[in-house]
C-alpha positions in Angstrom: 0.0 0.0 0.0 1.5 3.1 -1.2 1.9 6.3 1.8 -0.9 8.4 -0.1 -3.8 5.6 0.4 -2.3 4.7 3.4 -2.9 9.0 4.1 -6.5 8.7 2.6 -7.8 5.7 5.0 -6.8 7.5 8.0 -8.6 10.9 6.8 -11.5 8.3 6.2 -11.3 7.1 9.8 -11.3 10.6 11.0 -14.0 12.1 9.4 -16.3 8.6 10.5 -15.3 9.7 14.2 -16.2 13.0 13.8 -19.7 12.0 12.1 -20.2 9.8 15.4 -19.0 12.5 17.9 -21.6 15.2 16.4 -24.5 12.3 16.7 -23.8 11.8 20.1 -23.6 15.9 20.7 -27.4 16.3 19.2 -28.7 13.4 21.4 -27.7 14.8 24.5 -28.3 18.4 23.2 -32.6 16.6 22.3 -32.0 15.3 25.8 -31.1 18.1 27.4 -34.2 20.2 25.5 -36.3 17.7 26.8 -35.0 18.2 31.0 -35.2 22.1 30.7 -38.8 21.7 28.5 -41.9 23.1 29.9 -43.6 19.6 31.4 -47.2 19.2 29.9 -50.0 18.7 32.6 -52.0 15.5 32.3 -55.4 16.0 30.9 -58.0 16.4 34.0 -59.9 13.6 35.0 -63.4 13.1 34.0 -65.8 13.3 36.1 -67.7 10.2 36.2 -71.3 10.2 35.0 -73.8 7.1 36.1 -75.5 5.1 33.2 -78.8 6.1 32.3 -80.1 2.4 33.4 -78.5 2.8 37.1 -81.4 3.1 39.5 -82.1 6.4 41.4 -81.1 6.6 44.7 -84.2 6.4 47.0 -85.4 10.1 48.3 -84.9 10.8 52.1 -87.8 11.5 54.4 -87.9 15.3 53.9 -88.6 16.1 57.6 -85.0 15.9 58.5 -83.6 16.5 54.5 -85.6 18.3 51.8 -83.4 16.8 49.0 -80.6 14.2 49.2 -78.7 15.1 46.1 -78.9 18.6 44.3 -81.0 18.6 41.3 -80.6 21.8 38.6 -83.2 21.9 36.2 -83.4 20.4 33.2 -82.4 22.7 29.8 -84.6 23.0 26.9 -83.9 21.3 24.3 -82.8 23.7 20.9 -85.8 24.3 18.6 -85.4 23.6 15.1 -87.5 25.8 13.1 -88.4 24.7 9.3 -90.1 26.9 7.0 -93.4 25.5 5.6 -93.8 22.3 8.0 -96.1 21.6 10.2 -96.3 22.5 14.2 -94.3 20.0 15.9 -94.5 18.8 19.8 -92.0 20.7 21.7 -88.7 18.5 22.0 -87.9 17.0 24.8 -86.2 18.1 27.8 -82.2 17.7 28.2 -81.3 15.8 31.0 -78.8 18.2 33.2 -75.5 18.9 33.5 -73.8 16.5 35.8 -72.7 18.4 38.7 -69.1 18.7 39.8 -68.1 16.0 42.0 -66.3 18.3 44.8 -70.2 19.8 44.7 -72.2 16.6 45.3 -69.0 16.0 47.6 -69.9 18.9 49.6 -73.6 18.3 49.4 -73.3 15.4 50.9 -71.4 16.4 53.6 -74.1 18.7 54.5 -76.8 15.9 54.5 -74.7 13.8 56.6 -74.4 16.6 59.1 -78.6 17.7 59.4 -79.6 13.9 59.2 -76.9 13.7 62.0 -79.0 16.1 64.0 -75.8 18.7 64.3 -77.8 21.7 63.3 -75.3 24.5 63.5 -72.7 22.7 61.7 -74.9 22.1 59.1 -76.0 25.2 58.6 -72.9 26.7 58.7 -71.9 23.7 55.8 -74.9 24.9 53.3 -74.0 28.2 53.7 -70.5 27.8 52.4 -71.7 25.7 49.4 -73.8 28.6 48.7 -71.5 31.2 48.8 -69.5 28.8 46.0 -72.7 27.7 44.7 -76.1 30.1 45.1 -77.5 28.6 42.4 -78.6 25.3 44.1 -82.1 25.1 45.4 -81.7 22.1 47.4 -78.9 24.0 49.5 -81.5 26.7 50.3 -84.2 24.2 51.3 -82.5 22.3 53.8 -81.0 25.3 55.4 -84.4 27.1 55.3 -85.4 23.8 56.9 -83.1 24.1 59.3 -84.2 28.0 60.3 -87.6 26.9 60.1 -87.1 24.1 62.8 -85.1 26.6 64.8 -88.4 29.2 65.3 -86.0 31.6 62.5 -89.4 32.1 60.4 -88.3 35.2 58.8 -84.9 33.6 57.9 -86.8 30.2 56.7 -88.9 32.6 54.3 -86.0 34.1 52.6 -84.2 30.5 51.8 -87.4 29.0 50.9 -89.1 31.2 48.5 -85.0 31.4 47.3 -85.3 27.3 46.4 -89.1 27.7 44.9 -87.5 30.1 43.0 -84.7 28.5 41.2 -86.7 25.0 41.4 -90.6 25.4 40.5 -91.5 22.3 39.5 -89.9 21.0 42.9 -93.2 20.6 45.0 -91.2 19.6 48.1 -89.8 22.9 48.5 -92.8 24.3 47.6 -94.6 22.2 50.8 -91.6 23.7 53.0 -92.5 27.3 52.0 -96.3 26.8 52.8 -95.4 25.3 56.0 -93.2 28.1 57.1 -95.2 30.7 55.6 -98.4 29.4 57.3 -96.7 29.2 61.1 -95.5 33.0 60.0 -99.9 33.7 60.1 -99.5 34.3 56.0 -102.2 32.0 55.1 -102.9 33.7 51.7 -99.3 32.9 50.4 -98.6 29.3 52.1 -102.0 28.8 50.2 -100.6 29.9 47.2 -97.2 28.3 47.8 -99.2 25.0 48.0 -100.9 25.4 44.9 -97.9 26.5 43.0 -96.6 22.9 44.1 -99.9 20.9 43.1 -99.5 22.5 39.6 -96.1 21.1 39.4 -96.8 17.9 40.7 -100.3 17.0 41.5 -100.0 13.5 43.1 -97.7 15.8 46.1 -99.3 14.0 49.0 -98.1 16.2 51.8 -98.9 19.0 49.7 -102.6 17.7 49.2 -103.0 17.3 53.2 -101.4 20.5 54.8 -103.3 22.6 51.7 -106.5 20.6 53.8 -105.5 21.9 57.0 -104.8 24.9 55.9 -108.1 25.7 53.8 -110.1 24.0 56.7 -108.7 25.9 60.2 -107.1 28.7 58.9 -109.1 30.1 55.8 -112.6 28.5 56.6 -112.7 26.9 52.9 -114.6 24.0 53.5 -115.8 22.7 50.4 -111.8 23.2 49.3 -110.9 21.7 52.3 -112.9 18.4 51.8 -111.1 18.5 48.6 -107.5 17.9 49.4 -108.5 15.9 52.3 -110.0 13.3 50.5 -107.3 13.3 48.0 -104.6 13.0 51.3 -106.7 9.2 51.9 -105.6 7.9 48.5 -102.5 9.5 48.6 -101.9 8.4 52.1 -103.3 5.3 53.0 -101.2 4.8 56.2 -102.7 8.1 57.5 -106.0 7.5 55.9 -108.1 6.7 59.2 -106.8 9.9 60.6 -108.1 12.0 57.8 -111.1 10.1 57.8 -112.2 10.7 61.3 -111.0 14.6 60.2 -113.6 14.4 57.1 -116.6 13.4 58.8 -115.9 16.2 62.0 -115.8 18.6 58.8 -118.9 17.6 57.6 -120.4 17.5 61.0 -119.2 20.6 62.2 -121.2 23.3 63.9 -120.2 26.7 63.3 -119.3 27.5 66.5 -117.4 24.9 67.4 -113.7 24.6 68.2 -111.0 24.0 65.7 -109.1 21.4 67.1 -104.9 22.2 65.9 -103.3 19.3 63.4 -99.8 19.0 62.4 -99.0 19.3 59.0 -97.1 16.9 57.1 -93.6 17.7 56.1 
């Protein structure tokens, strides 16, 4: 082998080292972009949302809870308007949007703490979900509840028509209101509050009986009264003997004769 391809092969070797030395550079430089990079934060976690067959959960007895779980109302579905076609039914309702799970979270908390029989705590608990959250009518109810049990009539008011408000078609906070307007001597409105929750939901059984009581001692409407007592029976049927004994002293009443007081039914 002469000296000058002897000369070439060890420029070849040198150049092939060099090549390898700069590959190496730029994969640690990449690695090094990637240590000193900006890291991504994971996506957040959905929250869950239970299948549409899944069972309800069964509703509490409202005279220690009004609602167990906070329920917004339902959206409107989008109307689609078509020139030229015929009137169409209304579209169905949207079911709502789930709620966030730190909300039913703290909901629950509260529950736990008025079914628990700790009063102030769990007043002081709806009030902070409302400060978050002042759009949840359940969280006014039960703390209207709360006020209401505690002789707070005034206060009990201001939650209550508050929940009626943002949840109409809710007749148990509706029943609530009429109760606590009623022991406030406004039988006009707790009349009216009853009604309001009969439209919404006409098979409300505790509605139906304190809108008796209320028509038959307080506003003298008999034939009203007879009404929504009768209805209470059907509704009712473990209480049905009571009302019955209460229909026929209606019926048999003399005009001057004492009211005797009833509890309503919350």
């Amino acid at each position: 082998m002469s000296r000058a391809d002897r000369r070439s092969q060890a420029m070849a070797r040198v150049v092939r080292g060099g090549i390898a030395a700069f590959a190496v550079g730029m994969a640690g430089l990449v690695s090094g972009c990637a240590m000193f990079a900006k890291p991504v934060a994971p996506p957040p976690a959905a929250v869950a949302v239970p299948a549409a067959s899944a069972p309800a959960a069964s509703a509490p007895d409202i005279a220690s809870v009004v609602a167990a779980l906070p329920e917004p109302e339902p959206r409107a579905a989008p109307a689609q308007a078509s020139l030229g076609a015929e009137p169409q039914q209304p579209p169905p309702a949207l079911p709502p949007p789930p709620l966030p799970a730190a909300v039913q979270q703290a909901f629950a908390a509260a529950v736990a703490l008025q079914r628990a029989g700790r009063a102030d705590e769990a007043a002081s608990a709806w009030k902070a979900l409302l400060r978050e959250h002042p759009e949840l009518a359940g969280a006014h109810a039960n703390l209207g509840l709360l006020h209401r049990k505690a002789g707070r009539l005034d206060e009990a008011i201001v939650a209550l028509e508050r929940a009626v408000q943002l949840s109409p078609r809710q007749a148990a906070f509706s029943n609530q209101f009429g109760i606590a307007l009623r022991q406030a001597g406004r039988f006009a409105q707790a009349r009216q509050a009853y009604e309001q929750g009969l439209a919404a939901q006409p098979e409300h059984a505790a509605s139906h009986f304190n809108l008796a009581i209320l028509l038959d001692l307080y506003l003298g409407d008999r034939d009203a009264a007879l009404t929504h007592y009768q209805r209470a029976q059907v509704l009712l049927p473990e209480q049905a003997p009571q009302v019955q004994r209460w229909v026929a002293e209606l019926k048999n009443r003399k005009p001057d004769a004492p009211l005797a007081l009833r509890k309503e039914k919350e």
